[in-house]
C-alpha positions as CSV (number, residue, x, y, z in Angstrom):
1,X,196.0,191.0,186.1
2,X,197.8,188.8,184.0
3,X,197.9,190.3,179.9
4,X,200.6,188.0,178.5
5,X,201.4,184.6,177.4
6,X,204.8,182.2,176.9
7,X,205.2,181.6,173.5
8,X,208.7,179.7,173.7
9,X,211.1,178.8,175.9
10,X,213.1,182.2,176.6
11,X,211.0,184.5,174.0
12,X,207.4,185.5,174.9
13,X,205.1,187.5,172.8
14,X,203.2,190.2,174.4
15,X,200.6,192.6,173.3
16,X,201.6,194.8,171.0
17,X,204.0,191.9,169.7
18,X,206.3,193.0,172.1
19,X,209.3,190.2,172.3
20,X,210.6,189.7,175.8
21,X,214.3,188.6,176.9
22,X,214.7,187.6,180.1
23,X,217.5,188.3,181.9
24,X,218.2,186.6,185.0
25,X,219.9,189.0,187.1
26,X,217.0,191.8,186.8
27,X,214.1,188.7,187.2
28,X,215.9,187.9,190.4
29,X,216.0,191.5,191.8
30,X,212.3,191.7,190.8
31,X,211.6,188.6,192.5
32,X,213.0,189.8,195.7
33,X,210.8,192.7,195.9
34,X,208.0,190.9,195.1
35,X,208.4,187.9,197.9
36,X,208.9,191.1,200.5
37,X,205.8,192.6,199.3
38,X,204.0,189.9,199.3
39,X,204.8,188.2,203.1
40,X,204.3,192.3,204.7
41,X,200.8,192.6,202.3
42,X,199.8,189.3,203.6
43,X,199.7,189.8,206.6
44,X,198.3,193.6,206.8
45,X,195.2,192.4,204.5
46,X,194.6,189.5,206.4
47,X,194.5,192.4,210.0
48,X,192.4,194.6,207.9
49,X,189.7,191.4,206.3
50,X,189.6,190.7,210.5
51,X,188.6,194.1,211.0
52,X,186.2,194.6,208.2
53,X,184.3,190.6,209.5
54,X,183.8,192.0,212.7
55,X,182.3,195.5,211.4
56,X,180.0,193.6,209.2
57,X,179.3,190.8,211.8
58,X,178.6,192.5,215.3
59,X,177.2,196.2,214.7
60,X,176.5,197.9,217.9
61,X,174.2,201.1,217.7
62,X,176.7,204.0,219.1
63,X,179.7,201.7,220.0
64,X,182.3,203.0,217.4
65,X,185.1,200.5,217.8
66,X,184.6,198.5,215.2
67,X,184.8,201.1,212.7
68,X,188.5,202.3,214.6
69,X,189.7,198.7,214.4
70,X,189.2,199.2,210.5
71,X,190.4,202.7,210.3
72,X,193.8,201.1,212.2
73,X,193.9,198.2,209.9
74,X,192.9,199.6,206.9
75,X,195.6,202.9,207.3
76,X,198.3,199.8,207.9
77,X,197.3,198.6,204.8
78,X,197.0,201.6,202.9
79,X,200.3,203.2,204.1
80,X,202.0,200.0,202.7
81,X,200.5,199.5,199.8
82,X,200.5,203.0,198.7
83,X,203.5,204.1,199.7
84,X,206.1,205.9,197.9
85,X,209.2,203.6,198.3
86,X,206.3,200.6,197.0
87,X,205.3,202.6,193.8
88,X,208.6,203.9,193.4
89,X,210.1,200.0,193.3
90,X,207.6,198.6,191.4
91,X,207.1,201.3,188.7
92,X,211.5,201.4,187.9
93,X,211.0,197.2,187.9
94,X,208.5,197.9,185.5
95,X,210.2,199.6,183.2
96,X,212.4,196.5,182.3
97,X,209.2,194.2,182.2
98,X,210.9,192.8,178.9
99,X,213.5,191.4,180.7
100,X,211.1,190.1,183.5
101,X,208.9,186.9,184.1
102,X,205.3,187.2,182.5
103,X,204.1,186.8,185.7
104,X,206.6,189.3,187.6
105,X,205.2,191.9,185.3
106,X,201.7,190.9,186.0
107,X,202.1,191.3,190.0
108,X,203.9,194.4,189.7
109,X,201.0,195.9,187.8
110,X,198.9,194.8,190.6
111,X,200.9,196.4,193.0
112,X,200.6,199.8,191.0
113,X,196.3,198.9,191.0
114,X,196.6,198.5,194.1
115,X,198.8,201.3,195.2
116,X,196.4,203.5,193.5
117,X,193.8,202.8,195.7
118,X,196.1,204.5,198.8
119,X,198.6,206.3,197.6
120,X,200.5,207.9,200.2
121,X,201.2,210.3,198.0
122,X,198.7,211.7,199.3
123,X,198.1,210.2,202.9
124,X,196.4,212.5,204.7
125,X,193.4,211.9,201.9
126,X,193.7,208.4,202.4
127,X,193.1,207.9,205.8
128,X,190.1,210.4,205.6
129,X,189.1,208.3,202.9
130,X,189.2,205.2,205.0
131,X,187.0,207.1,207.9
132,X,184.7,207.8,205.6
133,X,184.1,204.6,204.3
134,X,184.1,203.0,208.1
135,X,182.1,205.6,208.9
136,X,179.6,204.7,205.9
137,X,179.3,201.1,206.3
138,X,178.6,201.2,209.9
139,X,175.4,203.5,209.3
140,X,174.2,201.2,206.0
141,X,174.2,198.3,208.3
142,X,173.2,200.1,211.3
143,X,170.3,201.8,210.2
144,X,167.4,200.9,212.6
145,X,164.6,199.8,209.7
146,X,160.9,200.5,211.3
147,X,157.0,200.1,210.1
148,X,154.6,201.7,211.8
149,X,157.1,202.1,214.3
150,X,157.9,198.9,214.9
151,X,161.5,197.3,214.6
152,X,161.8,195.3,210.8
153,X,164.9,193.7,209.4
154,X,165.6,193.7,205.6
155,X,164.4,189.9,205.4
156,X,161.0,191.1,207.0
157,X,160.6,193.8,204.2
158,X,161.6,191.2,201.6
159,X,159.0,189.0,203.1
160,X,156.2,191.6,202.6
161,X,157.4,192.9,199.1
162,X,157.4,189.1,198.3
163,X,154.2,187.9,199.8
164,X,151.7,190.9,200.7
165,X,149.1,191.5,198.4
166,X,148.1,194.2,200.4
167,X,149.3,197.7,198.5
168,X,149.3,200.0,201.5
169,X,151.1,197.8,203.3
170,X,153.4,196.8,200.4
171,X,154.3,200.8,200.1
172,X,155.1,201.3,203.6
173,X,157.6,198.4,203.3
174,X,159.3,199.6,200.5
175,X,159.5,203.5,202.1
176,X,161.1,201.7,205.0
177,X,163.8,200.0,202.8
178,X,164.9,203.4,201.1
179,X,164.8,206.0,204.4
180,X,168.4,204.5,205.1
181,X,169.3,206.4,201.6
182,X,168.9,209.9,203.5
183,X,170.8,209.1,206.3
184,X,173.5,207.7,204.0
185,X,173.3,211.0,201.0
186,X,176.3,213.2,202.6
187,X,178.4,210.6,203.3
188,X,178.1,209.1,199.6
189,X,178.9,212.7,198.5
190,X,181.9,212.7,200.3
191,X,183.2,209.0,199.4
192,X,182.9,210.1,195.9
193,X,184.6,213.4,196.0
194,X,187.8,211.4,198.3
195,X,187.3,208.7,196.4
196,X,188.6,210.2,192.8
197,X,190.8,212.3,194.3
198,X,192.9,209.1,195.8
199,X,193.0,207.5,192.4
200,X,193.8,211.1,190.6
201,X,197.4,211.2,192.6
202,X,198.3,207.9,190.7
203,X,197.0,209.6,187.1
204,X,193.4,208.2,187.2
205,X,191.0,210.0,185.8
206,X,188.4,209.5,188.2
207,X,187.4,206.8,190.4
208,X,185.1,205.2,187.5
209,X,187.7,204.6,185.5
210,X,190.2,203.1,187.8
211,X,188.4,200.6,188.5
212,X,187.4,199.5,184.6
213,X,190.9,199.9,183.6
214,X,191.1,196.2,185.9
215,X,189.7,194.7,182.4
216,X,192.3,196.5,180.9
217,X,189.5,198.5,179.0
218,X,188.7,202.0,178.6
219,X,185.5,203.8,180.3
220,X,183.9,204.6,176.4
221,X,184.6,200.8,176.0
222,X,182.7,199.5,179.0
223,X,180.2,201.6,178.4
224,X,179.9,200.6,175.0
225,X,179.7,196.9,175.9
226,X,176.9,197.5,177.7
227,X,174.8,199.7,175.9
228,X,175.3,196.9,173.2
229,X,174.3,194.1,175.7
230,X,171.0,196.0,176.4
231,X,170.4,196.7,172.9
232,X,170.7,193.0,172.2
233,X,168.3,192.4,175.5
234,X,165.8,195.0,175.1
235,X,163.5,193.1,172.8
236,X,162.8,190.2,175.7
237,X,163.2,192.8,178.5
238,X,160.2,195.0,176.9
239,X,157.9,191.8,176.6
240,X,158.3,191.2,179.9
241,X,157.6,194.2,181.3
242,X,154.3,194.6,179.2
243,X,153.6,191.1,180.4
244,X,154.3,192.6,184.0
245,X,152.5,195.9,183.9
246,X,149.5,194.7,182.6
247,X,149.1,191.9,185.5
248,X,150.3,193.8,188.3
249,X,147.6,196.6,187.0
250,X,144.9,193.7,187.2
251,X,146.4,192.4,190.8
252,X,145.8,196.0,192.2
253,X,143.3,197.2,191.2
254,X,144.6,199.7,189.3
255,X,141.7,201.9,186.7
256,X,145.0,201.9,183.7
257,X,147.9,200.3,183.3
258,X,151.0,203.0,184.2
259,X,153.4,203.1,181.3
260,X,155.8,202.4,184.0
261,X,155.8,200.5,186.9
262,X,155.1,201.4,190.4
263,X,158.5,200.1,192.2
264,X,155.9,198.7,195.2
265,X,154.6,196.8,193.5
266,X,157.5,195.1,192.5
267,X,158.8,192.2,194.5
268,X,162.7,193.6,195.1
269,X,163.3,196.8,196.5
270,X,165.2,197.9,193.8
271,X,163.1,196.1,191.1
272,X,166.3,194.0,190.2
273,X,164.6,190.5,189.9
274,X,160.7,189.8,190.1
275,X,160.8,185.9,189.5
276,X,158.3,185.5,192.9
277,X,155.8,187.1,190.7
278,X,155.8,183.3,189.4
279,X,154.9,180.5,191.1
280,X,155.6,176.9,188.8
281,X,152.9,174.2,189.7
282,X,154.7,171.0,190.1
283,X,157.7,172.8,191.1
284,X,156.9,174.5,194.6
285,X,160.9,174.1,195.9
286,X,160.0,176.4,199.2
287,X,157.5,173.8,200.5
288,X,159.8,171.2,200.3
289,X,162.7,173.5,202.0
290,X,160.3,174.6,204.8
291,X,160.8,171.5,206.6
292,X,165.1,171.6,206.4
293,X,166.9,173.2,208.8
294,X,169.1,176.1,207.6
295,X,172.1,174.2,207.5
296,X,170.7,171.7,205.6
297,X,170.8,174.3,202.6
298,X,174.6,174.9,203.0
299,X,175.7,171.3,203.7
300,X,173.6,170.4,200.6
301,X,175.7,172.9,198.6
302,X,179.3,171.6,199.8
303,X,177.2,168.4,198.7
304,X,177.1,169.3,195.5
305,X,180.5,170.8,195.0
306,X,182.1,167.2,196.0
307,X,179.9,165.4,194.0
308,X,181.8,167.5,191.2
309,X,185.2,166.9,192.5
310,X,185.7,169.3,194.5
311,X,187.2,169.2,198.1
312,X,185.1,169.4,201.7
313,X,185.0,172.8,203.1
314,X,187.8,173.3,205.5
315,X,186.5,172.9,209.2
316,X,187.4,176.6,209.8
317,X,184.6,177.6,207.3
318,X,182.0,176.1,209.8
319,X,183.9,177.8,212.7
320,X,184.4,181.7,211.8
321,X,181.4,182.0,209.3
322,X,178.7,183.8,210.2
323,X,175.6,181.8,208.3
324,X,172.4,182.1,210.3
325,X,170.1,185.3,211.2
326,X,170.8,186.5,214.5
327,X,168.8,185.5,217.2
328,X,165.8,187.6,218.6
329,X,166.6,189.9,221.1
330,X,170.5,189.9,220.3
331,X,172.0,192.8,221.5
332,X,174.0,193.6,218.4
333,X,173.3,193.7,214.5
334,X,175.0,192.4,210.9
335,X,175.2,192.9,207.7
336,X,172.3,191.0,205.7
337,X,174.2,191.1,202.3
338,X,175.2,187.3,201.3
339,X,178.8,187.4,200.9
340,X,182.2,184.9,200.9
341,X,185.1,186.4,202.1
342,X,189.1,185.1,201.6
343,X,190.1,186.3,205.0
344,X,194.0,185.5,204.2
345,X,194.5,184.6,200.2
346,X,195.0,181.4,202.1
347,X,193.0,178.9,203.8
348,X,190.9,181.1,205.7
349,X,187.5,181.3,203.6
350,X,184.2,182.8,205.2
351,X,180.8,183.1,204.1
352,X,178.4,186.1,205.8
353,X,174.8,185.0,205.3
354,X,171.3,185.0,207.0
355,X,170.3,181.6,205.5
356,X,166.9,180.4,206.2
357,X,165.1,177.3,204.7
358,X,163.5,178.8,201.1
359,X,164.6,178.4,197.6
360,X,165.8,182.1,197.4
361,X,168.6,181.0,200.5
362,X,169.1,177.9,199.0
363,X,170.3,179.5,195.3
364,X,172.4,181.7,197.1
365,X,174.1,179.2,199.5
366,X,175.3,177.7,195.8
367,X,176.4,180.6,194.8
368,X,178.5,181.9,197.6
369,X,180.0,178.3,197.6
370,X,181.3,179.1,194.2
371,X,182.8,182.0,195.4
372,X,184.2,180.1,198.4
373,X,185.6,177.2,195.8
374,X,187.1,179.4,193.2
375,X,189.0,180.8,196.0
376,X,190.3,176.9,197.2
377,X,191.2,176.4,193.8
378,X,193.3,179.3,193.3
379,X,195.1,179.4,196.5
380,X,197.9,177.2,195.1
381,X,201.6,177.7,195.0
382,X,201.9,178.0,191.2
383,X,199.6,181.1,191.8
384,X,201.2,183.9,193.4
385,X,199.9,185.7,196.0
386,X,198.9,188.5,194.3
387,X,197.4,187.3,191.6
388,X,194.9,184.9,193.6
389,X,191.5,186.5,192.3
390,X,189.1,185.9,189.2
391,X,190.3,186.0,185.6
392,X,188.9,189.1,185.7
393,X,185.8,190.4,188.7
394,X,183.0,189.5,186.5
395,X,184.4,186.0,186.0
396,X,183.9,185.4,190.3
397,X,180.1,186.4,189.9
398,X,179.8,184.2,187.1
399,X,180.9,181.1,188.3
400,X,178.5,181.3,191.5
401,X,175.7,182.4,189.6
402,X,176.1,179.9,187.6
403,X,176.2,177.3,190.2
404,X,173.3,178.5,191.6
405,X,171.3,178.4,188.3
406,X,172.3,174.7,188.3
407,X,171.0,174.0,191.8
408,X,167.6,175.3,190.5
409,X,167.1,173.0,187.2
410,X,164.3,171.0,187.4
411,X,166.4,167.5,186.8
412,X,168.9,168.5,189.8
413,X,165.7,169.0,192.1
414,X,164.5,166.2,191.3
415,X,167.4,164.2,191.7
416,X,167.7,165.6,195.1
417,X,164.4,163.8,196.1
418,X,163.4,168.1,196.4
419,X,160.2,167.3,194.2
420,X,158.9,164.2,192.9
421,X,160.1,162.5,189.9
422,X,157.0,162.1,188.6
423,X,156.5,165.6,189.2
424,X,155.3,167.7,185.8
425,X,155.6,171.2,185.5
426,X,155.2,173.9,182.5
427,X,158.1,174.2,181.0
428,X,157.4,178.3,179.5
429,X,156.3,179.2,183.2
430,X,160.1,178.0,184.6
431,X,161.3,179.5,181.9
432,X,159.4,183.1,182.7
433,X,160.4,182.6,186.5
434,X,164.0,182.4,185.1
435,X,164.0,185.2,182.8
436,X,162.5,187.6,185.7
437,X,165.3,186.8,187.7
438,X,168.2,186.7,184.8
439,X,166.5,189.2,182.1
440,X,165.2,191.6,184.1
441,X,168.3,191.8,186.3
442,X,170.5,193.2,183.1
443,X,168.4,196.3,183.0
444,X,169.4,197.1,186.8
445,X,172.8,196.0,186.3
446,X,173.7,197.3,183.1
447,X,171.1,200.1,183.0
448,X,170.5,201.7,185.8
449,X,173.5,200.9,188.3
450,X,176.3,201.3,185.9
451,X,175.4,204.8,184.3
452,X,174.5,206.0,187.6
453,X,177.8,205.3,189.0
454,X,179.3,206.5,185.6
455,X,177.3,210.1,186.4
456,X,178.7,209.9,189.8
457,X,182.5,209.6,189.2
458,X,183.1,210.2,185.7
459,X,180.7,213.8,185.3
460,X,180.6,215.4,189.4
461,X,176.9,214.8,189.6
462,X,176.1,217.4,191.7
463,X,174.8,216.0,195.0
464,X,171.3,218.0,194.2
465,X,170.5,215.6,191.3
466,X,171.3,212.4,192.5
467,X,167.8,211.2,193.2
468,X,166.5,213.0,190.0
469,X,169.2,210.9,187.6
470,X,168.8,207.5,189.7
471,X,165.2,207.6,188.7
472,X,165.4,209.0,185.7
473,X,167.7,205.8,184.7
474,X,165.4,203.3,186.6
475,X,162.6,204.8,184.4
476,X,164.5,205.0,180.7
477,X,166.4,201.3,181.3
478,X,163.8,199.5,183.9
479,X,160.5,201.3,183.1
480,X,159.9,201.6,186.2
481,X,158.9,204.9,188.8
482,X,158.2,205.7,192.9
483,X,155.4,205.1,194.1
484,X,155.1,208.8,194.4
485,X,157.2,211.5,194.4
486,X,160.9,211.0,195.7
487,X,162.6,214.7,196.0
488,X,166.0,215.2,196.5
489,X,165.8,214.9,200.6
490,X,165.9,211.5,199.5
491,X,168.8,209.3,198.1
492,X,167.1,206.2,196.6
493,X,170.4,204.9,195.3
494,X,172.1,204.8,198.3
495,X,169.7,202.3,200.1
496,X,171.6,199.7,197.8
497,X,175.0,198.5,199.5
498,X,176.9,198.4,196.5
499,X,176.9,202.0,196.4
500,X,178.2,203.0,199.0
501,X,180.7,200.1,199.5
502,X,181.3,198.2,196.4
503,X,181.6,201.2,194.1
504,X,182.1,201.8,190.3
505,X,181.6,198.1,189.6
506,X,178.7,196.8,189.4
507,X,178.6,196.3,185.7
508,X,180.3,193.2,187.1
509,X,177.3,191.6,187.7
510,X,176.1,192.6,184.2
511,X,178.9,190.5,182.7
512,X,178.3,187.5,185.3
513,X,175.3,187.1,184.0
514,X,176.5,187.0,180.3
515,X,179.3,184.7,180.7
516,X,177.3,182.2,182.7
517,X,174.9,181.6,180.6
518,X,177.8,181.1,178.0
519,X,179.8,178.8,180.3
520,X,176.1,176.9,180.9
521,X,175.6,176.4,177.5
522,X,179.2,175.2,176.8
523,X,178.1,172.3,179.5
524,X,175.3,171.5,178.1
525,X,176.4,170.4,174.9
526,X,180.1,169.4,175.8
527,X,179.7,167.2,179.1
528,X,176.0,166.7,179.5
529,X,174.1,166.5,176.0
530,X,171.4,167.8,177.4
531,X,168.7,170.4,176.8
532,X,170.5,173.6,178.5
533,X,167.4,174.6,180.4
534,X,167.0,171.4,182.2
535,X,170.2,170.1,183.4
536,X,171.7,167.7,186.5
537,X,175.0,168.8,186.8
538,X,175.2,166.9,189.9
539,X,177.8,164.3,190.6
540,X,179.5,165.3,186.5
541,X,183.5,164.9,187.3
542,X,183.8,166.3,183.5
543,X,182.0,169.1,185.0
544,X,183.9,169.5,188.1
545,X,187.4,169.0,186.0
546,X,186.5,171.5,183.4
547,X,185.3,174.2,185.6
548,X,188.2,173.9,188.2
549,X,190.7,174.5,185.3
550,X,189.1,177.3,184.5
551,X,189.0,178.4,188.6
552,X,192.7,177.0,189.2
553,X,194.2,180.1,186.9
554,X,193.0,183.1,189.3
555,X,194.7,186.0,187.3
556,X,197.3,184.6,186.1
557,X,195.9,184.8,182.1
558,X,194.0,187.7,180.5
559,X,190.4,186.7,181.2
560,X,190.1,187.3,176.9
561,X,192.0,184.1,176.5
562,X,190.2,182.2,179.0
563,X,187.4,182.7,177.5
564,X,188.0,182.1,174.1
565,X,189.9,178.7,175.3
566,X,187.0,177.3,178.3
567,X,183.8,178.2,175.8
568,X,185.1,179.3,172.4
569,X,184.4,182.8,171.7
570,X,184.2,186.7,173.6
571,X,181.6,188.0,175.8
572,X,178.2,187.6,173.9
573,X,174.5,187.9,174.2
574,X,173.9,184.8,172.0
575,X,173.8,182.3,174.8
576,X,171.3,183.5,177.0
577,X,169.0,184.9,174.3
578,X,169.2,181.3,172.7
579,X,168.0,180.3,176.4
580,X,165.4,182.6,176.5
581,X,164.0,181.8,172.8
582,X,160.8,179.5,173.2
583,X,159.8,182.3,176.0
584,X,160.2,184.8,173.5
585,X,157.4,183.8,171.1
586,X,155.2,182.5,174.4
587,X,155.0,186.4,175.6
588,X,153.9,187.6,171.8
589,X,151.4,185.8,172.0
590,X,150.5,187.0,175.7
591,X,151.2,191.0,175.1
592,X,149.1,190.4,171.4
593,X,146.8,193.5,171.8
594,X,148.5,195.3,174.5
595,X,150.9,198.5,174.2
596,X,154.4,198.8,174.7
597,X,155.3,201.6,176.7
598,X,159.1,201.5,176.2
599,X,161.0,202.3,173.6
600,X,163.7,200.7,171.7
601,X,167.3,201.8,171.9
């Protein structure tokens, strides 16, 4: 990632007030490594992003080819990018970085990030490491799901967690959703262990840290930011989990209201969002969905991206996605997990989704299409190669999210013909569905994931307390507890795929939420003038021009600057809290004789 700026012709000011002078014959050795590195890495990661597609796309139960085609790609990859000769070149290029191009030094210090995740320093490690991982994935997505004995796929235990009010049956669907967890406990002890140990050989601390130090920022600092971020939330998040307790009490039946809440009767598995708790009158989007087919939903989206300014999806999009549940009967599984994939850093851009026609799809179609735009508008020749990702991982997140929350507003709906014009709905109720999606996810995000993960990598967590600490976080930042009593033959955390395949970052998604809401308001006021909680971004070239200067940059600037310069200030709390503020008072006024049950920070 990019840290540096130009600040004359020939001079350039760096951190640290570091002056640079180029010097033409070592820029022009540096480029030369760099165009080699780039054409070979190009062409391994686009092998191993084939490899990974299918593994995701068509699981088989016992065939393990897919998970070989991976271990071959991704040891191709790995042996490149980590080897010695690679970290060797780019560390003594390095070392005249004053004499190099801003963006030659930026590069080479993603080769280094990247080397660190193979070095073949230690090879042996690596490849285990890459079997392991294979090896893990395959049995997350794998894992035969069963109620009562009867085959169930992660949308039908979403469907009953959303929709039953039926407690018995509501707790068998949610036991379901975790026994993958036990399957998946060794393995996650094992990916942890090989996982610090790869980043150690290039003087990593553990694997934790490697992968903070990508927003140039210390572990204590990360950590920091969040624990702030939840301080700053906690007042909003503990009305709303009063609010919560006290009607999910009332809804079953319950004789008292638990200081915390049973996770069952929570409408995520993981108690990460619980906006279907709400329902808005006037505003019933899933009725008017029912009737679309699922492609409707995703055309709709590249609809909405054009209207901005934005270019038509390329036609391969529609031919090597995978978009659509599988089919009863197929004779092979996938990987439920909405995701967008850039296949080559190029032109090849996927999307891996199970879309079906209800407003939770259609938000998400949105925001993988940002994804799948922010990668069109970095894949550009002033943007090297290497450098083609977000400004910094949270920023990706962000920008879909915040796509998606446009899509939902009341005045882009309505535009859409989705609900009448006419149509009148309580303003504080879409506001409450909103803020148990959006509050109550920063708890999970912030909370819970990111200090597990933390424990995990940063303090050996001995495998014999990982289901003790997960729910001892989900109970001190979500206030919420098992249905009953999960021992350690269990391994709640796991049953969530970021774990075990997307580790040590999930505090990403913390941040996405924080900057969206600060890019959102920036819109609001400078291209729409209107009230930020009921918005039509739709057809907004001012919009569209804005946002794909901020997408165009990839990495190429230190995602400080970029936010300073797109919305005028750091990563802050203010913007979504000013959101949230006429809800605020609304639930005082609701919890007014009730009891807290948790405590402030």
């Amino acid at each position: 990632m990019n840290r540096f700026w130009i600040a004359s012709a020939g001079i350039v000011l760096l951190s640290g007030c570091v002056l640079r002078s180029p010097d033409p014959e070592k820029i022009g050795k540096a480029q030369a490594f760099l165009d080699v590195y780039t054409r070979q890495y190009l062409k391994l990661s686009a092998e191993a992003a084939e490899a990974e597609w299918r593994l995701n796309t068509r699981i088989v139960e016992g065939d393990k080819s897919n998970a070989q085609r991976v271990e071959v790609a991704q040891g191709a990859l790995a042996d490149f990018t980590g080897s010695v000769r690679v970290i060797e070149k780019a560390r003594t290029h390095l070392e005249e970085a004053r004499h190099l191009h801003p963006l030659q030094e930026a590069q080479l210090r993603a080769i280094l990030y990247q080397a660190a995740d193979n070095p073949q320093t230690v090879p042996d490690l690596v490849r285990t490491r890459i079997k392991a991982e294979a090896q893990q994935t395959e049995t997350l997505f794998g894992f035969p799901f069963e109620i009562d004995g009867k085959p169930v796929t992660a949308n039908d235990i979403d469907r009953v967690l959303t929709e039953s009010n039926n407690e018995a049956e509501r707790l068998q669907a949610w036991e379901a959703s975790k026994e993958v967890g036990t399957h998946l406990k060794p393995g996650l002890a094992e990916l942890v262990e090989l996982r610090n140990a790869t980043v150690q050989a290039l003087d990593y601390d553990n694997y934790f840290q490697y992968q903070v130090s990508e927003y140039d920022m210390t572990v204590a600092e990360m950590m920091g930011l969040m624990g702030r971020l939840l301080r700053e939330l906690r007042p909003l998040y503990r009305e709303l989990h009063t609010m919560a307790r006290y009607e999910l009490a009332e809804k079953f039946g319950a004789e008292e209201v638990p200081d915390l809440i049973p996770a069952h009767w929570l409408p995520n598995r993981w108690g990460q969002s619980w906006a279907s708790m709400v329902t808005v009158e006037g505003f019933d989007l899933d009725s008017a969905l029912a009737a679309k087919q699922p492609e409707w939903l995703i055309r709709q989206a590249e609809r909405f991206y054009i209207s901005l300014g934005f270019d038509p999806l390329p036609a391969s999009f529609w031919d090597k996605s995978s978009l659509y549940p599988l089919p009863a009967g197929a004779d092979f599984k996938k990987n439920n997990h909405a995701s967008a994939w850039h296949m080559d850093l190029q032109d090849d851009v996927r999307c891996l989704m199970s879309v079906e026609p209800n407003s939770r799809w259609y938000e998400t179609t949105h925001h993988e299409l940002g994804h799948i735009y922010y990668y069109m508008a970095y894949t550009d020749p002033d943007v090297p190669p290497l450098l083609r990702e977000g400004a910094n991982r949270a920023f990706h997140e962000a920008i879909g999210s915040l796509l998606g929350m446009a899509s939902m507003q009341k005045s882009f709906v309505q535009g859409l013909g989705l609900i009448p014009e006419e149509a009148e709905s309580d303003e504080i109720q879409a506001l409450l569905k909103e803020a148990l999606d959006f509050i109550v996810f920063l708890p999970f995000s912030a909370g819970t994931m990111t200090h597990f993960e933390h424990d995990l990598y940063a303090t050996d967590l001995p495998i014999e307390q990982y289901n003790q600490r997960w729910w001892e976080y989900v109970a001190k930042f979500q206030g919420i507890a098992p249905p009953r009593p999960r021992g350690e033959e269990f391994c709640d955390a796991a049953s969530k795929t970021h774990i075990n395949n997307d580790a040590a970052q999930y505090y990403d998604y913390a941040l996405s939420f924080i900057i969206l809401h600060q890019f959102h308001a920036h819109i609001a006021k400078a291209f729409l003038q209107q009230d930020p909680r009921n918005t039509n971004y739709f057809g907004n070239r001012e919009i569209g021009d804005f946002l794909h200067g901020v997408l165009k940059l990839g990495a190429t600037r230190d995602w400080r600057k970029v936010m300073k310069e797109s919305v005028g200030g750091p990563i802050s709390a203010q913007a979504i809290l000013e959101y949230f503020a006429p809800l605020m008072n609304h639930l005082k006024q609701v919890n007014a004789g009730r009891t807290h049950s948790l405590p402030e920070f």
